[in-house]
N, C-alpha and C positions, 0 to 999 in steps of 0.2 A: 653313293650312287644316286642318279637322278631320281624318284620316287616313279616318275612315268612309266622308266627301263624297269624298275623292279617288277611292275605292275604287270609288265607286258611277260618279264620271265616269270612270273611264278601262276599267271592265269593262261598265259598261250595265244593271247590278243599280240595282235600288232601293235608296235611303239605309236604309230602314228592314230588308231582307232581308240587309245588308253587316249594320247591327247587330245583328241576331239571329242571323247564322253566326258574328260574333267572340264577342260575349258568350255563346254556347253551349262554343265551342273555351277560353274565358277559365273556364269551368265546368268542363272536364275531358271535355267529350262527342269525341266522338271523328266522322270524317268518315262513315264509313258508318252511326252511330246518328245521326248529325242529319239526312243523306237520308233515312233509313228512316222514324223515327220522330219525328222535329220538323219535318213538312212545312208543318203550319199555322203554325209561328215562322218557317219561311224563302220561305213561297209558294213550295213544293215544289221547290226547289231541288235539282237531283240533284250528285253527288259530284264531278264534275268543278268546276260551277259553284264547290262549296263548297270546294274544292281551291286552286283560281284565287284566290280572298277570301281565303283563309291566305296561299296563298305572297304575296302584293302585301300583306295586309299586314305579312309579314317582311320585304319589300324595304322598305319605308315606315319601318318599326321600324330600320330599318339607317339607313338616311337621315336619323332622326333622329337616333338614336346617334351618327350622322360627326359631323353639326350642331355637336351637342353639343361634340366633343373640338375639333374647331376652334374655337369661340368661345373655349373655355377657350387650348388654347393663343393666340389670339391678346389675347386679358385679360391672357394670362402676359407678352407682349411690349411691352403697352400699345398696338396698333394695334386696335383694339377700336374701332369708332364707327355711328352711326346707322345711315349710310349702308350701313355692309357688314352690319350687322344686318339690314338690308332685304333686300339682293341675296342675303344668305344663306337666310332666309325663304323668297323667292322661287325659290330653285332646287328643283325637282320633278324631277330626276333627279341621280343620284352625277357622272355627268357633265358635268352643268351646274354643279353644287358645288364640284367640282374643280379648273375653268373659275373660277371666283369667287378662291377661296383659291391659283392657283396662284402669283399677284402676292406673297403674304403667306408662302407653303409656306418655313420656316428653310429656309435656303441654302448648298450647301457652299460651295467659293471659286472660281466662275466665273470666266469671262473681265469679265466686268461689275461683279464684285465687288472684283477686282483694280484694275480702273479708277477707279471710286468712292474706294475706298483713296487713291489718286492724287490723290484730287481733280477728275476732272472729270468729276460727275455737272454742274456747271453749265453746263460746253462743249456737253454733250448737250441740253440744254435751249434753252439758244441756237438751235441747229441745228432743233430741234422746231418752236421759237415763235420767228423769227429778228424784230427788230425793222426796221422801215423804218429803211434805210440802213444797216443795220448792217455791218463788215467782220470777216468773220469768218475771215479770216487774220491779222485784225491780233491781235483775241482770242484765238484758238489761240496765239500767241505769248505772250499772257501766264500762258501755265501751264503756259510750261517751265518745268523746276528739277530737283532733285536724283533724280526719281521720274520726269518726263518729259523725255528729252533732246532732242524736235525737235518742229515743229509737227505732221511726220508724226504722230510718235507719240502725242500729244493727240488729233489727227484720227479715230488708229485707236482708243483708246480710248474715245471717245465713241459711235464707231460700234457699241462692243461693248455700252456701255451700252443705246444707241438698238436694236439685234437684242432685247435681253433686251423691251424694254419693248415689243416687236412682240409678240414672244414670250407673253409673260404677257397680253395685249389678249385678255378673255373674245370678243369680239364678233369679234377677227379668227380666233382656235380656231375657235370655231362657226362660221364660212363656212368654213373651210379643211376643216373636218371633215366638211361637207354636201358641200366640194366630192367629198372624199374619197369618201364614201356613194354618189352619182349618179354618177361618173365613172372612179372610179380603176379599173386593171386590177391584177389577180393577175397577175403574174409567175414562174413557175418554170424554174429553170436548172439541168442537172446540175452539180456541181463538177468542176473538170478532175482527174481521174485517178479519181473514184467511180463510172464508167461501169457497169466488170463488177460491183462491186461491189452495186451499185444497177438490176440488170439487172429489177426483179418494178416501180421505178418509171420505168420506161423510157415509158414514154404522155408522161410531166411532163419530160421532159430539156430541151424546148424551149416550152414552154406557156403560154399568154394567151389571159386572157376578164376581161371585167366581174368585179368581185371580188364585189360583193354581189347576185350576178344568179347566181356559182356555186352548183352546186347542195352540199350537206352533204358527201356522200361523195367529192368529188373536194378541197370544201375539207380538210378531215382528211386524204385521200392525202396533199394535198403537205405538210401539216404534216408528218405523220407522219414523210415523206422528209426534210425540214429538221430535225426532230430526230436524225434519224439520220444527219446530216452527209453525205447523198449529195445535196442538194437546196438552193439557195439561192433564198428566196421574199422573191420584195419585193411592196408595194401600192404604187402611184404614181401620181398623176393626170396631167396635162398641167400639165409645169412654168412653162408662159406664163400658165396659167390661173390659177393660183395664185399666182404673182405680180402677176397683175393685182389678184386682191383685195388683195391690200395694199397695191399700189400705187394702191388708190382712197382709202385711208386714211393710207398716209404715203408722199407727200408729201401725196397730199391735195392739198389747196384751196394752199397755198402757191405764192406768185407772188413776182414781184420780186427774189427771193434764188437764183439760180442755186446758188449755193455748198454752199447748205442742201440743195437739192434733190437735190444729185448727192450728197451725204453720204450723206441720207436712205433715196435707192435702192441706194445699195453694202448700208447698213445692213440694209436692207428683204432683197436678195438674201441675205446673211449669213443672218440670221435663219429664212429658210426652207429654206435648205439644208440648214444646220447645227444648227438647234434645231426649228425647228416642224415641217417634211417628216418628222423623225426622230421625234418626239413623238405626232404624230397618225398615221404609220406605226404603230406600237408599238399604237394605242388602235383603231386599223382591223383589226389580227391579232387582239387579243383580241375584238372586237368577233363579226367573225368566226368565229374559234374560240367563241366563245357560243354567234352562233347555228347552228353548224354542230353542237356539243355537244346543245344543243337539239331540233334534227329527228332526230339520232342517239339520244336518248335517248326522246323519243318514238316511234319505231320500234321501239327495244326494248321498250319498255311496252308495247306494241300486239301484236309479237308473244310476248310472256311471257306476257298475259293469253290469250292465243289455245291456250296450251299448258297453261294451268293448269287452261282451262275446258275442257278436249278429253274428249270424253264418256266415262265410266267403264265398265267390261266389268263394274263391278258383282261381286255376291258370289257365282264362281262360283269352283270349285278349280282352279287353276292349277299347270301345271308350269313353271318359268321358267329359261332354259338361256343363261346367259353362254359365246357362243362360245368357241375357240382353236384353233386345231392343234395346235402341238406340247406344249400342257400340260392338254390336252384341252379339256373343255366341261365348267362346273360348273353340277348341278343342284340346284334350289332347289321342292322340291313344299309349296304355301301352301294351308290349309284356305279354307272361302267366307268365312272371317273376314280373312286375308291372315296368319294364324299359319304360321309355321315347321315342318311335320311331317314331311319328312326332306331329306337333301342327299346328294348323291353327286359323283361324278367318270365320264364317260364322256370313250372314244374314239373316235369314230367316223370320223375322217379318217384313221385308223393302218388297216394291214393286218392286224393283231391285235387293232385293237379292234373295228373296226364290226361283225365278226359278235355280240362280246358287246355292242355298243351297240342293236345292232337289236332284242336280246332283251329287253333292259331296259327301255327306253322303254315299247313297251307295259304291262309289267309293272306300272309305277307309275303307267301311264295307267288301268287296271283297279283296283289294291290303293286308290286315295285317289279313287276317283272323280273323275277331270279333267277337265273340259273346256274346255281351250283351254292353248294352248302359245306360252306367250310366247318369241321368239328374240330376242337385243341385237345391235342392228345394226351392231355391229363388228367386228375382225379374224373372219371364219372365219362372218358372220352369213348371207350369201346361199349359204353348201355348207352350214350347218347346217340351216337352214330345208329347202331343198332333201331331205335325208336323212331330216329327221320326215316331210315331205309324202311320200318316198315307202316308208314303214313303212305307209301306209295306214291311220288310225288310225280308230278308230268316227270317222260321218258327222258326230255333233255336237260333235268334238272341234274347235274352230277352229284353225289354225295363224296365228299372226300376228306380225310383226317389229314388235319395238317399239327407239323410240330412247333406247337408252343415257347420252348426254351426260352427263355430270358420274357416274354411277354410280359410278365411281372415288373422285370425290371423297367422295363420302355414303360408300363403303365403308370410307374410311383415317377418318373423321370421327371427332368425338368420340360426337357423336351414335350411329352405328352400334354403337360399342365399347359404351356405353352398354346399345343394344338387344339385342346378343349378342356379352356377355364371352367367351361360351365359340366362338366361332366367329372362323375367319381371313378376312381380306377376300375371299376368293374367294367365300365362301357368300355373305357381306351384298350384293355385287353381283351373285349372280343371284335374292337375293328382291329388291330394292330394282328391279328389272325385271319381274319379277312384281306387283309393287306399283303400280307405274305403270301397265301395264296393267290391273288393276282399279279403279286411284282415283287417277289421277293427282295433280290437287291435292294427297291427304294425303298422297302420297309425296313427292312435289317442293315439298314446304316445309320439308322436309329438309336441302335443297341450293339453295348459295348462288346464288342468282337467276345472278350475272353467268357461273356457268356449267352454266348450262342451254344457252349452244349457239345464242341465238338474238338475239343481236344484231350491229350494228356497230362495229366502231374503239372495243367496250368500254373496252380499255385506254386509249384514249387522250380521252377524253371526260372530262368534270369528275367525281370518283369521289363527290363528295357529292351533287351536280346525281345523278348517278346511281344513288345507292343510295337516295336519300329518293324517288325515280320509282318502282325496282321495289319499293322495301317500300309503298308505296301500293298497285301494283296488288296484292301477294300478298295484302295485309289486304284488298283491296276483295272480291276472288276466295270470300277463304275467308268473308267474312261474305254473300256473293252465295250461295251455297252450301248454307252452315248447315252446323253441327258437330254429329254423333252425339256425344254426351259421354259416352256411358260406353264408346266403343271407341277415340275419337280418343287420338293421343298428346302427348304436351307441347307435342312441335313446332306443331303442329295448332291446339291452344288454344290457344298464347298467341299467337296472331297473330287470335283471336276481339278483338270491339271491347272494350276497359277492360279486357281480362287483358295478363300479361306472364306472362315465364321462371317468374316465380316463382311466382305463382300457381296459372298451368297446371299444375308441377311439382306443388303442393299439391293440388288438385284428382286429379289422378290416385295421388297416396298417399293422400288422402282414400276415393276408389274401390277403389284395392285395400285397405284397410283395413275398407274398411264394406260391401262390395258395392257393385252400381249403383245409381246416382243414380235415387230413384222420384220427385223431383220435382224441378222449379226452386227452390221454395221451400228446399230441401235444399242449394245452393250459400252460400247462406250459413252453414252451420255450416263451410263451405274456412276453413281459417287465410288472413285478411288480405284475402280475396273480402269488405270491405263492401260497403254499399248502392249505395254512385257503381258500382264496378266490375259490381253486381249488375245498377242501373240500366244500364249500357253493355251488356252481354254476355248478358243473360238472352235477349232475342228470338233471336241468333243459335242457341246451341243448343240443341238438337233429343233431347229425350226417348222412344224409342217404348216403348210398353207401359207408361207412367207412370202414377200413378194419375189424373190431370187428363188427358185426352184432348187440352186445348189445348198440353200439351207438346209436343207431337209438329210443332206448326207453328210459321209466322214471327211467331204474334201476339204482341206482350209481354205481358206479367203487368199491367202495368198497368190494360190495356185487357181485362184477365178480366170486371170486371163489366160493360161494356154487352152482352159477348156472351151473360153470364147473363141480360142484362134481354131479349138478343132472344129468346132461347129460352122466357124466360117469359112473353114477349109471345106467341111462335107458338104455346106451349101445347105444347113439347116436350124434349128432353133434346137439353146441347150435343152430344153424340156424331150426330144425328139432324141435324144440321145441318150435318156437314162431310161434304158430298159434294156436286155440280157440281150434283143435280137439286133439294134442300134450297130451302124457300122463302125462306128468305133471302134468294137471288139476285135474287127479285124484290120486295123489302122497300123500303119509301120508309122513308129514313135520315135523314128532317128532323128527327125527335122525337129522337132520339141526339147531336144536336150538341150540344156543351155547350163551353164555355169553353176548355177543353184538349183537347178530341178534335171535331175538325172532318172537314167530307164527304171530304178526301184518305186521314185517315186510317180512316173508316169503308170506305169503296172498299176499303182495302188489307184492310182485318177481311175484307171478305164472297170478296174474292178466293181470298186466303190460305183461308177456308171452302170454297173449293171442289175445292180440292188442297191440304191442307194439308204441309206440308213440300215441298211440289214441287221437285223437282232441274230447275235452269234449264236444268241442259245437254243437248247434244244427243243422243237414242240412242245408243249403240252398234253400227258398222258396222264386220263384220271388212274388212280388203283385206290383198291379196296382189299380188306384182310380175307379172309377165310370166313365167310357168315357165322360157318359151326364153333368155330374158336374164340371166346372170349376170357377166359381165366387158364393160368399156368395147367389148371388138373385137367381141363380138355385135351392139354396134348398127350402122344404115347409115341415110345422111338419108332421110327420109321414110316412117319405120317410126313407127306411133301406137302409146304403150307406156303403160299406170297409172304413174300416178307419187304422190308426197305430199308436199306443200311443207312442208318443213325450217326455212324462214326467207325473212323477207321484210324485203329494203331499198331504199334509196328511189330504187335502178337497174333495179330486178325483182326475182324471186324464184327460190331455189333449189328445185332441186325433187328429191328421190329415187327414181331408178327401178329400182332396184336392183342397182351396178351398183360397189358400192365409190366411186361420185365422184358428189356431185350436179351435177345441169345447173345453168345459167342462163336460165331465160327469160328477158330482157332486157325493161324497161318497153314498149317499141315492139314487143313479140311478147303481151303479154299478152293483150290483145283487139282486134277488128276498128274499132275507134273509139280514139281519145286519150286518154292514161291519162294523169292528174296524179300519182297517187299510188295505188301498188300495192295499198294496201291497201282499194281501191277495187273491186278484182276479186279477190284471194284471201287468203284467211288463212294462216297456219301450222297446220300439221296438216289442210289441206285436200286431199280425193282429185281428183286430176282428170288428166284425159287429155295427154297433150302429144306433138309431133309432134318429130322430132328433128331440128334442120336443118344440124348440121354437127358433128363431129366430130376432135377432136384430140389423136390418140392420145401422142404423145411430150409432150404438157404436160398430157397430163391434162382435157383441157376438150371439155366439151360441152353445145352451143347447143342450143335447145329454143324450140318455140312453144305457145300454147293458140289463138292463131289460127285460124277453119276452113281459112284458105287464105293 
């Protein structure tokens, strides 16, 4: 079947919108310029949809490729026939293919193969297909000899034969596997003497439930336990149940041959003990581990996008103060651009220092005009914050804690080194918190997605499944966005649509070389930035003060002249037209359709005219913790304290309330109705209220509600 047609049946897209998102991706367009700007080739297909159409068709791409290497090896073997050309055709998933070829998969030297050797693949067959009247002890006796010394031993080789050919039976896998799917339970046992050792997976020592009914984060626990040798996890159905289906298929229909039959069901128990329970065991944990990988990686996605798009404090002068105690607090003051203009060291948790820390703070709160004070919310972050708040600082100075994660990493980076040779990791990590604070996005694409801090069982999830998730959503982010190009930094642009490392690099020694970019047309003189790449990336960035007005928005270049043809139709200058009250707004856009530019993407012209460049994200809203709360023992159940959810997974969500440990709200505490799925009531980096309801100071834990009651 054509790959397009499958695509189209098993997602619900039209045949014709599956071939206009491949043949664009087969073009070099990339996911967010075919959303954006080829809505009329895909019937406005948004990114996810055209996400789904990629990846299904690299599963399909994959599937053929297996096709492929099997047929050849089995050419190479001469078992190559119609028949299996057919059943291979027909298999639509790796699993079903597998199932096909597993009869034919070269063979080490089984128990079955040993037998064969011997000679009595023909005893096994007898036994299969026994004739009327046949004696098949008399037969077993004739294939003693030097290789089989008794009719026992015939008996038992045949039966090894008869397991395999249970075995390899596509039709009895598939029932055994569905049985597995509907029925089998998860099993988890501690190993005997891994108790203390394994004391954090203590829940799972003794555990059972439906294994494809568990939810993601308890399947991954107990993997997790199992690879660390404190946990023994089996999948198993009900072993009657499972023998029954084979035993609907061999012995089957056979009557009259007692001999055969009792052969058959020794054979039949063999087989599923020994070969097939262990086989579809094996294809049930990966199965699992899939899709447990899968809800864990969309989790992560969901909340990484929720932190990438977290609203910007924008271009105001920031002091930014990487906590410590004992090695003080390093500061970082960043102009309204996010540049570097000086660093220091304070002490303020010393008895020696905080008289001169209280002096200085202000000082540079006044000499660089500041306003707002970013704190990193690690070691020393709730007594620093604490200490600026009470220096009393002008009224519009904000104080606000921002989350650190990974700032270490971005400061040892190469990256960092990069941005300031002349500085030690202590400075890069209190601007690189400064930075976040004003423009999260362009600072957190910096730093490698997986640690940012806000997922699950990262480590232990498929690292490719996982890294082609979040480099999706970072590209989706920063082209949601839109790139200032003449301040962005490399990191920045090359995750713009159709640029890379190397271009973005070129691009900004093109800028320091020539000055700012006065127009988009101007990106093409970039070394290596052609057309295709121009054609991908021009809409995304963002000109202001250009000499073309329409730089400054999401419209592409392409689409410059009907916006000239509107303006010379209103009888006015494009500048006159990008604003919310502009008559454009109320323009009939029937006479503008033409061939390649149709009403989705006229809609998007006159929008984008209305707010041109508009930032999607949300305001800016300073918060702060609870003055009275800085350590776990301030709190007591039923104290309502601000909090800010940290991370959200698919048990609940953490939340920070300032306090060195975040809580748990627990799915079932989220809100006053049934929550499927957390990210149904909060986000990441979301403020909200929570109620505290239990407390645990010697582990560290504590429960929380957003419940009214």
């Amino acid at each position: 079947m054509n790959i397009n047609i499958m695509i189209s049946r098993d997602t619900g897209f039209k045949e014709n919108q599956v071939t206009a998102v491949l043949d664009l991706l087969d073009q070099g367009s990339t996911v967010p310029f075919i959303a954006r700007y080829r809505k009329e080739r895909t019937g406005s297909l948004d990114e996810v949809a055209i996400s789904d159409i990629r990846d299904r068709a690299k599963a399909l791409n994959e599937l053929a490729a297996r096709k492929q290497a099997i047929i050849k090896s089995l050419e190479e073997r001469q078992l190559y026939s119609k028949d299996l050309a057919q059943r291979i055709e027909n298999a639509d998933t790796m699993t079903r293919l597998e199932d096909v070829y597993e009869k034919y998969r070269p063979k080490r030297r089984t128990r079955a193969v040993i037998a064969r050797e011997k000679g009595l693949e023909p005893l096994a067959q007898m036994i299969l297909n026994p004739k009327p009247g046949i004696d098949l002890q008399k037969e077993a006796a004739g294939f003693i000899g030097p290789d089989v010394e008794n009719p026992d031993a015939a008996w038992a080789g045949a039966r090894d034969i008869i397991a395999e050919i249970i075995n390899e039976d596509a039709s009895i896998r598939s029932e055994i596997r569905e049985l597995f799917i509907n029925t089998a339970l998860i099993h988890a046992t501690v190993i005997k003497g891994k108790a203390d050792d394994g004391a954090k997976f203590k829940d799972y020592f003794d555990w059972a439930e439906p294994a494809f009914k568990a939810p993601s984060h308890r399947i991954l626990a107990m993997l997790r336990g199992a690879a660390e040798k404190i946990l023994r996890v089996r999948v198993v159905p009900d072993e009657k149940k499972a023998l029954n289906i084979i035993h609907g298929i061999y012995p089957g229909k056979i009557k009259g041959c007692p001999g055969s039959r009792a052969q058959i069901l020794a054979a039949a128990e063999d087989a599923y003990k020994r070969l097939l329970s262990k086989s579809i065991e094996n294809e049930a944990l990966r199965m699992l581990k899939q899709k447990a990988d899968e809800k864990a990686v969309a989790v992560f996605s969901d909340n990484l996008r929720q932190v990438l798009l977290s609203p910007p404090l924008g271009g105001r002068p920031v002091l930014a103060i990487d906590p410590g105690f004992r090695t003080g607090c390093k500061i970082a003051c960043l102009d309204a651009t996010g540049k570097l203009v000086h660093h220091d060291v304070i002490h303020p948790h010393t008895p020696n220092g905080n008289a001169s820390a209280s002096q200085r703070i202000p000082e540079l709160v006044s000499r660089y005009n500041i306003r707002a004070v970013a704190v990193g919310n690690g070691t020393a972050g709730r007594e620093t914050e604490r200490f600026i708040r009470d220096l009393k600082l002008p009224e519009e100075v904000d104080v606000i804690m921002v989350d650190e994660s990974g700032a270490s990493i971005y400061s040892a980076s190469k990256t960092a080194r990069e941005e300031f040779p002349d500085h030690d990791i202590t400075v890069r990590g209190a601007v690189s918190i400064g930075r976040r604070l004003m423009d999260p996005l362009a600072e957190l694409v910096k730093v490698e997605p997986k640690s940012i801090g806000v997922g699950q069982y990262q480590h232990d999830v498929d690292q490719n499944l996982l890294q082609t998730a979040l480099d999706d959503v970072v590209v989706s982010c920063v082209n949601q966005v839109g790139v200032a190009v003449n301040t962005a930094s490399k990191q920045l642009l090359s995750r713009v649509s159709g640029l890379n490392a190397g271009i973005a690099a070129n691009m900004v020694k093109y800028r320091d070389e020539n000055g700012a970019f006065a127009s988009r047309t101007e990106f093409l003189k970039v070394p290596r930035l052609g057309k295709k790449a121009f054609e991908q990336a021009a809409g995304f960035l963002r000109i202001q003060n250009g000499k073309n007005p329409l730089d400054r928005s999401g419209i592409h270049p392409e689409s410059y002249p009907v916006v000239k043809q509107m303006a010379k139709d209103l009888g006015c200058r494009v500048e006159a037209m990008m604003t919310a009250k502009s008559p454009v707004q109320g323009m009939d856009l029937t006479p503008y359709v033409t061939q390649t530019t149709g009403l989705p993407t006229l809609k998007d012209i006159v929008a984008e005219l209305a707010a041109p460049g508009r930032d999607p994200r949300q305001p800016f809203q300073a918060f702060s913790f609870d003055k009275n709360i800085h350590e776990i023992k301030d709190l007591v159940p039923d104290m309502v304290v601000p909090g800010i959810v940290t991370n959200v997974t698919a048990f609940g969500a953490f939340v920070d309330i300032g306090v060195h440990q975040d809580g748990l709200v627990h799915i079932s505490q989220l809100a006053d109705r049934f929550v499927k799925d957390p990210n149904e009531v909060v986000k990441v980096r979301q403020q909200v209220m929570v109620r505290v309801l239990e407390v645990d100071i010697p582990r560290k834990r504590i429960s929380l509600s957003i419940k009214k009651r």
